[in-house]
FITORKOL-884250 format. One record per residue (C-alpha): residue number from 1; residue in three letters; chain; y, z, x. Coordinates in pm, 1 decimal. Layout:
<pts>
(NUM,"ALA","A",(Y,Z,X))
...
</pts>
This chain:
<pts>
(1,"UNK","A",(6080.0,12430.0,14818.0))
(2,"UNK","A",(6139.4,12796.3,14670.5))
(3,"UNK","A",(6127.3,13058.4,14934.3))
(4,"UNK","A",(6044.5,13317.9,14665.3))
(5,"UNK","A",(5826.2,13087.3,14389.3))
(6,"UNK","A",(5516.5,12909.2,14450.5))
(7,"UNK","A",(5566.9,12526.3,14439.1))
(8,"UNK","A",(5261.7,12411.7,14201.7))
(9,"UNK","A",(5157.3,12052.7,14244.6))
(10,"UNK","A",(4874.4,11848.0,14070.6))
(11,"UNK","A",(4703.6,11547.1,14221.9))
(12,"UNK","A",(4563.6,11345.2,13994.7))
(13,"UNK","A",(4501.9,11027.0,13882.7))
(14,"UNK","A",(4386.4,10773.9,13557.6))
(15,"UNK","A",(4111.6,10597.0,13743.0))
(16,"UNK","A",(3815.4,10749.2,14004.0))
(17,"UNK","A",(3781.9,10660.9,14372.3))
(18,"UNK","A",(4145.5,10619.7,14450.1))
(19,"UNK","A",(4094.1,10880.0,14712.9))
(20,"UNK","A",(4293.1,11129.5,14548.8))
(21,"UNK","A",(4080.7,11439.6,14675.5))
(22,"UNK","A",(4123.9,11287.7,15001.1))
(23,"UNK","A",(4464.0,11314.1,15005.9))
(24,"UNK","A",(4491.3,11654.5,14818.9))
(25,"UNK","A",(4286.7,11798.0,15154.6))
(26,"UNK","A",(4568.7,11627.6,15360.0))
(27,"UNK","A",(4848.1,11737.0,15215.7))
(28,"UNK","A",(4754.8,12034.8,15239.3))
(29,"UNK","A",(4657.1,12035.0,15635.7))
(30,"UNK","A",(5025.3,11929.8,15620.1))
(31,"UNK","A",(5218.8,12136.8,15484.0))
(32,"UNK","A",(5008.9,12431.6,15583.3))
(33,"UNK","A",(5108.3,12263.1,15960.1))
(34,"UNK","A",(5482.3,12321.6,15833.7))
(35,"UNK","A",(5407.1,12758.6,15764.4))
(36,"UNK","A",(5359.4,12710.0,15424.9))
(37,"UNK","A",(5093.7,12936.5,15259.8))
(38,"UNK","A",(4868.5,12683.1,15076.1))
(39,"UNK","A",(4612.1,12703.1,14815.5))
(40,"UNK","A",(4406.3,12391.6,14728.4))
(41,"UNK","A",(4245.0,12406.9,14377.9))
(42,"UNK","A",(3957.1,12204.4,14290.2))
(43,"UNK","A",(4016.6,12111.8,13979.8))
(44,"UNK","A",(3745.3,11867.5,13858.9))
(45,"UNK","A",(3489.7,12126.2,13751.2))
(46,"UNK","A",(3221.9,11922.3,13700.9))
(47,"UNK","A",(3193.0,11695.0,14030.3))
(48,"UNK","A",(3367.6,11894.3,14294.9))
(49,"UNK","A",(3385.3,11788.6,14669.3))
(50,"UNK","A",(3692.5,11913.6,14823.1))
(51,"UNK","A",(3398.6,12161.9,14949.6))
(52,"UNK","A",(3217.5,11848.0,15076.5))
(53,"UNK","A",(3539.5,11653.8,15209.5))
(54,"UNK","A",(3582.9,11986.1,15409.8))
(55,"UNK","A",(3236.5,12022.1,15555.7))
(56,"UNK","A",(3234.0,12397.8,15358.9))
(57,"UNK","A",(2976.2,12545.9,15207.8))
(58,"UNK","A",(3195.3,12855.8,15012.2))
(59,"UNK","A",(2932.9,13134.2,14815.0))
(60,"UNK","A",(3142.8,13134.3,14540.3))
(61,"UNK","A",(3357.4,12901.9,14296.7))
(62,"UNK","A",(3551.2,12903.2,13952.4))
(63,"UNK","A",(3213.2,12912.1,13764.4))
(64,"UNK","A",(3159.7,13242.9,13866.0))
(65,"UNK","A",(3503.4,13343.2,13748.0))
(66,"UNK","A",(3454.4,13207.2,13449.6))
(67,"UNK","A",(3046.6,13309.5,13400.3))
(68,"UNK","A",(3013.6,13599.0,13620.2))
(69,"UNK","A",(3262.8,13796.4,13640.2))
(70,"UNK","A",(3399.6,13706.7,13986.0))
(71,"UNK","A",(3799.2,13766.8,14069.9))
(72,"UNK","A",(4033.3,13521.1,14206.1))
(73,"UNK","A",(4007.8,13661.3,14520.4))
(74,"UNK","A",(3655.1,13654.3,14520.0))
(75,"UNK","A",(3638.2,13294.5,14506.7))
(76,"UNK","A",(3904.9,13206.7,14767.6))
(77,"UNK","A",(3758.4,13084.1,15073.9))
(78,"UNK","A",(4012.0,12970.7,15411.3))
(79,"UNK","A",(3956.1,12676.6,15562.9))
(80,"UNK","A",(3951.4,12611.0,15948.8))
(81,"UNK","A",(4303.7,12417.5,15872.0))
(82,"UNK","A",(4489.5,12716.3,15811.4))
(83,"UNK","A",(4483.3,12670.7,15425.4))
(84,"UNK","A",(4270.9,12847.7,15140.7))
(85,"UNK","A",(4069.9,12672.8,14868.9))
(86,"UNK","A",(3969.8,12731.2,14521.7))
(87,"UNK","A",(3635.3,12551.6,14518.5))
(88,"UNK","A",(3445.3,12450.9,14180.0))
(89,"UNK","A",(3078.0,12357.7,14084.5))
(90,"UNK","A",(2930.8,12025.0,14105.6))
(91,"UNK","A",(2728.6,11939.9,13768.6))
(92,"UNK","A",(2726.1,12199.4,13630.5))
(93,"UNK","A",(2749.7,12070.2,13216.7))
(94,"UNK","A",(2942.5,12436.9,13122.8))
(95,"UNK","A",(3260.5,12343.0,13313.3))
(96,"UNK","A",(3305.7,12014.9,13212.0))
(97,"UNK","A",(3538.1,12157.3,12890.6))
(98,"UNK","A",(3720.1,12431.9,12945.6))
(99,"UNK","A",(3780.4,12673.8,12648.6))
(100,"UNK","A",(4084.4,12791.8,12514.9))
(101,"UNK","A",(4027.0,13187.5,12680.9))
(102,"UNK","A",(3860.6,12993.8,13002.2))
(103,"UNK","A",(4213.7,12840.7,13040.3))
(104,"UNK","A",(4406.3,13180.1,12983.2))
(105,"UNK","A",(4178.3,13341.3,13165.2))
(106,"UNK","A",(4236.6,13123.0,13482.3))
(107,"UNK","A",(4630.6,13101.4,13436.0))
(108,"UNK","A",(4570.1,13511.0,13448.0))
(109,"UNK","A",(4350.0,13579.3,13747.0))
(110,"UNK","A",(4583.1,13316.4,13933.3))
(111,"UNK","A",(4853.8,13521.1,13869.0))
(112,"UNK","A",(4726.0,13762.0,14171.6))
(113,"UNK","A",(4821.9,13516.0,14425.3))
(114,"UNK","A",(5165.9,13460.0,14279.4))
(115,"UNK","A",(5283.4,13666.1,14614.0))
(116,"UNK","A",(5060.3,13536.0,14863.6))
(117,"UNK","A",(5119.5,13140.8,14850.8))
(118,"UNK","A",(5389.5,12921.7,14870.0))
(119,"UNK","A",(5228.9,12596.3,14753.4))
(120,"UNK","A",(4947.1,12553.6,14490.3))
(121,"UNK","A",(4804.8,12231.7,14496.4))
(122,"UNK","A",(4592.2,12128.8,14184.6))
(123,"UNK","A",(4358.6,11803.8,14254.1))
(124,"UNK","A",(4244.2,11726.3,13927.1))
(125,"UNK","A",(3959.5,11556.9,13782.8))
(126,"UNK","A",(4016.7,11134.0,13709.4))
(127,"UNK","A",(4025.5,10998.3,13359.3))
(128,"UNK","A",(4269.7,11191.8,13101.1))
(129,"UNK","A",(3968.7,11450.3,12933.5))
(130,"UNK","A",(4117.6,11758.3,12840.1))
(131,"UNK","A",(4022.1,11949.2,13173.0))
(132,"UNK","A",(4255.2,11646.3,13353.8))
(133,"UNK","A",(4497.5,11701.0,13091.3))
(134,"UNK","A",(4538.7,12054.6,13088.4))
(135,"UNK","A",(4564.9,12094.6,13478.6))
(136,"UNK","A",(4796.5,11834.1,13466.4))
(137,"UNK","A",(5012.6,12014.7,13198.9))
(138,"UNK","A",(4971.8,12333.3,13377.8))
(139,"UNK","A",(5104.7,12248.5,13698.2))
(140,"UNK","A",(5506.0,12239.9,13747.7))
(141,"UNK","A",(5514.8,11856.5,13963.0))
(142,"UNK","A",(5259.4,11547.4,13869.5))
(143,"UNK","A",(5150.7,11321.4,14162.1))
(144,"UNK","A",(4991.8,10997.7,14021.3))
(145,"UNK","A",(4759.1,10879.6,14306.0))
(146,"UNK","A",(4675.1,10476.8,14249.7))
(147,"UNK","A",(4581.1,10219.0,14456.5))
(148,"UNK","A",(4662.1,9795.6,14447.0))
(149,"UNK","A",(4368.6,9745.0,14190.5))
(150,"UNK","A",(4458.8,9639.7,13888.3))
(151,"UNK","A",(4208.6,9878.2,13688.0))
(152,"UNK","A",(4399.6,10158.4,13882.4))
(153,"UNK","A",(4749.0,10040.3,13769.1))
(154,"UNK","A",(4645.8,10001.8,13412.8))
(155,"UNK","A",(4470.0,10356.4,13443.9))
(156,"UNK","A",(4748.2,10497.4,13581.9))
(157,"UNK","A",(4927.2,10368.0,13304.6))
(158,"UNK","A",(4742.5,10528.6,13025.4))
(159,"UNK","A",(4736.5,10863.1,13202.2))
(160,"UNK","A",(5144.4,10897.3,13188.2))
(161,"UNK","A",(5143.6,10745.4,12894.2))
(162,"UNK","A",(4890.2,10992.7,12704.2))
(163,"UNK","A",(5116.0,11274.8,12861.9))
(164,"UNK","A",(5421.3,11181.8,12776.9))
(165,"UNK","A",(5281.6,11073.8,12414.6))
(166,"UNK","A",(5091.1,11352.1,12331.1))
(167,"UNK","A",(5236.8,11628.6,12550.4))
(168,"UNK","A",(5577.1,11522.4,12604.9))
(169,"UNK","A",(5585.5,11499.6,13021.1))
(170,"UNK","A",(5879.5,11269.9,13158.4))
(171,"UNK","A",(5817.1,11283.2,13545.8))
(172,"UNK","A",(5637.9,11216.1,13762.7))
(173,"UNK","A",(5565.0,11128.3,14119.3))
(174,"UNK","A",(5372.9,10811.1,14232.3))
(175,"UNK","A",(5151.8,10772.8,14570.7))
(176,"UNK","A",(5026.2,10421.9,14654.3))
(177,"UNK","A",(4702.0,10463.0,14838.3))
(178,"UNK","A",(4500.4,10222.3,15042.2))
(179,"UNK","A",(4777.9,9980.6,15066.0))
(180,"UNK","A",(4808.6,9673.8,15302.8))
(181,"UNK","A",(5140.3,9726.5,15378.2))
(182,"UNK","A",(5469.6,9858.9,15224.1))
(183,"UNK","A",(5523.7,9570.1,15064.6))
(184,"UNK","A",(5238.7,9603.2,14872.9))
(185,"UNK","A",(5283.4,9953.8,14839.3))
(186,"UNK","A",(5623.5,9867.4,14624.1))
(187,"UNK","A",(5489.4,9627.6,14434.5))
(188,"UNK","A",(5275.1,9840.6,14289.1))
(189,"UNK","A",(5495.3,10089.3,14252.7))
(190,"UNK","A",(5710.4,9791.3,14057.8))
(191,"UNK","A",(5473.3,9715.5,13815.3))
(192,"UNK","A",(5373.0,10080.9,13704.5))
(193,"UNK","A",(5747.5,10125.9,13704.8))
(194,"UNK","A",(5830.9,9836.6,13450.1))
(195,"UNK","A",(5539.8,9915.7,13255.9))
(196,"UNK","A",(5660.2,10259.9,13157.6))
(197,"UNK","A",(5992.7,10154.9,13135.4))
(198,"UNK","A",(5918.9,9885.0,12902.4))
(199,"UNK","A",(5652.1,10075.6,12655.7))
(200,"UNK","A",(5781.9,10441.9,12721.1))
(201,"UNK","A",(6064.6,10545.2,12656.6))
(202,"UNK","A",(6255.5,10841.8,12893.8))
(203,"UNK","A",(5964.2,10831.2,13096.1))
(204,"UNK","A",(6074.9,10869.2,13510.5))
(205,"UNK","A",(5894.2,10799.3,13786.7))
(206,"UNK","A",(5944.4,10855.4,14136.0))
(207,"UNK","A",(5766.7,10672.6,14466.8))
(208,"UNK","A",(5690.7,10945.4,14654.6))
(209,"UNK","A",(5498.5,10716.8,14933.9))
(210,"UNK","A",(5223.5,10499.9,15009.3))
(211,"UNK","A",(4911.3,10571.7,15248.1))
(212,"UNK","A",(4781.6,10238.8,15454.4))
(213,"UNK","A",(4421.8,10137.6,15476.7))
(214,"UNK","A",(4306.9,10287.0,15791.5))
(215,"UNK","A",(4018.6,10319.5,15920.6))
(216,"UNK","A",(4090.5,10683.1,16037.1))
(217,"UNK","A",(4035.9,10772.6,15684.2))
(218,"UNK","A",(3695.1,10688.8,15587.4))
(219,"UNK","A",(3595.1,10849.1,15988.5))
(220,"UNK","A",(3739.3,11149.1,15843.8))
(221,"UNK","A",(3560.8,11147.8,15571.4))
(222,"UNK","A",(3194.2,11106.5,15730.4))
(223,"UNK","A",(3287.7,11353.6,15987.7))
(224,"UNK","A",(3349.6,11585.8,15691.0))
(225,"UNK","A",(3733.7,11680.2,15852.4))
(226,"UNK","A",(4079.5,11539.9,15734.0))
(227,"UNK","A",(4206.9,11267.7,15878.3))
(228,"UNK","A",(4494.7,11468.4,15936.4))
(229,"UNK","A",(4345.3,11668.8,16177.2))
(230,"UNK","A",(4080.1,11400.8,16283.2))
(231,"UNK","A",(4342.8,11114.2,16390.3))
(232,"UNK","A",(4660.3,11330.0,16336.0))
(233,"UNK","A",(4868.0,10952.2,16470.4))
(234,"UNK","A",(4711.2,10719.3,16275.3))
(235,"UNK","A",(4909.3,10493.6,16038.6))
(236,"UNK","A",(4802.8,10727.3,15729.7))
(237,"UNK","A",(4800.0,11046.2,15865.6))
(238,"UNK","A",(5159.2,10968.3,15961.9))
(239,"UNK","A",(5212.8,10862.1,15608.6))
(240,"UNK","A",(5090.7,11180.1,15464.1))
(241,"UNK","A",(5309.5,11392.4,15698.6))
(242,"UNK","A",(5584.8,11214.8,15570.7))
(243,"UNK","A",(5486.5,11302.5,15206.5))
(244,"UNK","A",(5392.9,11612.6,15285.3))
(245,"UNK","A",(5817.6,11653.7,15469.3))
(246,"UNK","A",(5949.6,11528.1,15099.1))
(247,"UNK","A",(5720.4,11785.9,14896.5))
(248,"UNK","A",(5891.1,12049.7,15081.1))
(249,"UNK","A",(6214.8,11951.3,14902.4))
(250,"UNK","A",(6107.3,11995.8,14518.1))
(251,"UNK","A",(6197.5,12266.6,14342.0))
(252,"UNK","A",(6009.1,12471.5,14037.3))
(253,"UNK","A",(6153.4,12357.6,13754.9))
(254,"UNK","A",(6464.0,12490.5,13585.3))
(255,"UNK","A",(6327.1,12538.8,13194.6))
(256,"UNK","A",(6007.9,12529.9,13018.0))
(257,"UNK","A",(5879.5,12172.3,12868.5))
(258,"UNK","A",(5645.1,12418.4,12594.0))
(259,"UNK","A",(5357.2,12387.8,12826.7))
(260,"UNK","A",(5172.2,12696.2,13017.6))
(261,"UNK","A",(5220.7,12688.4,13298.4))
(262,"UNK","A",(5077.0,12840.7,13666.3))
(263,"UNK","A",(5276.0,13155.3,13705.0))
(264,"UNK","A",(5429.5,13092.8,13394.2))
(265,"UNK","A",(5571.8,13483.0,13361.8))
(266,"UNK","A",(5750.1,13427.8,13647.0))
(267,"UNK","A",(5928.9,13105.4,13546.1))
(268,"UNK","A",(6010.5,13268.2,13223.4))
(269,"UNK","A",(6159.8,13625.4,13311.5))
(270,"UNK","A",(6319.8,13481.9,13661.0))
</pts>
């Protein structure tokens, strides 16, 4: 990772309850456990719960950036995990569609904590509406979160596939979740792989990991803590500290694919 660039990440995925939050929150426990100054973005607007994942109750989130006037730094809130979050709203109908100056606006006020963080972690909404899209398109790495069900492989599917289509993204990382095994885990991976090697053309993935069902994981979850720190050697809390080991080696990017991104000034005048 770039000692002198923040490393922005998103987490998303094409079909809900794949535990992608879940294992945004993690990751970043984890690599905040390695020094790195972390910043976890909750980026589905309209049904946030990284908040509720974390046991927090924060006074502020992005709607009041966006409604009343609050600054970036307003809105950050630590965590007891040694990283910050950027929390959103939970229905609230405004911030399910971004506008074109919301998303400016937002690319601008983050610009204040270019200096401050090392690692930017986006967890997006599911599905691919144009708030998933756009996060997606504005972060510099993609991490497609799916699990062995075939709805999420063919979800999965038709997230890449919309942005390579329509935006023109080529790679992207893969995390199996809730796997029975590594076997499994590859399999998965196998099929998504063929898929977009078959129907899209250029497109490249790479298997960044896969988390094991564990039990650890949904204890974390009603204890409102990360697994991470609740079972920090169980099977998938290993697995995410493994993840979390290989994130530390990706780079920012080394040109512009046309798409705004996070700290985009930077990237272009470097």
């Amino acid at each position: 990772m770039s000692e002198t660039f923040p490393l922005v990440f998103s987490v998303t995925s094409g079909k809900g309850g794949v535990g992608k939050t879940n294992l945004s929150v993690n990751l970043a426990l984890e690599l905040a456990k390695k020094g790195k100054r972390v910043v976890l973005v909750d980026a589905d607007l309209g049904l946030a719960n990284v908040d509720v994942l974390l046991g927090l109750t924060p006074p502020r989130n992005l709607f009041h950036l966006f409604h009343e006037g609050a600054g970036i730094r307003d809105i950050l809130f630590p965590t007891p995990y040694n990283f910050s979050i950027l929390p959103a709203s939970s229905g609230m109908s405004e911030m399910l569609t971004l506008s074109t100056g919301q998303k400016l606006e937002l690319l601008e006020a983050m610009d204040d904590l270019e200096g401050s963080i090392d690692c930017l972690i986006v967890d997006t909404g599911a599905g691919i509406n144009e708030n998933v899209l756009y996060f997606n398109l504005a972060a510099q790495q993609r991490l497609v979160v799916l699990t062995p069900e075939p709805t999420s492989l063919t979800d999965a599917y038709a997230l890449i596939k919309v942005l390579k289509m329509a935006h023109g993204v080529e790679h992207f990382k893969i995390c199996v979740n809730m796997a029975k095994d590594a076997a499994t885990a590859k399999e998965v991976f196998k099929r998504l792989y063929q898929a977009c090697d078959h129907f899209l053309d250029g497109v490249s993935l790479d298997f960044l990991g896969f988390v094991p069902r564990d039990p650890s994981v949904r204890a974390g979850v009603v204890q409102q803590k990360p697994f991470c720190a609740f079972a920090p050697d169980s099977p998938a809390s290993q697995a995410v500290a493994a993840m979390a080991e290989t994130i530390l080696t990706w780079e920012p990017p080394h040109e512009l694919d046309g798409n705004i991104k996070f700290f985009w000034k930077k990237l272009l005048f470097r």
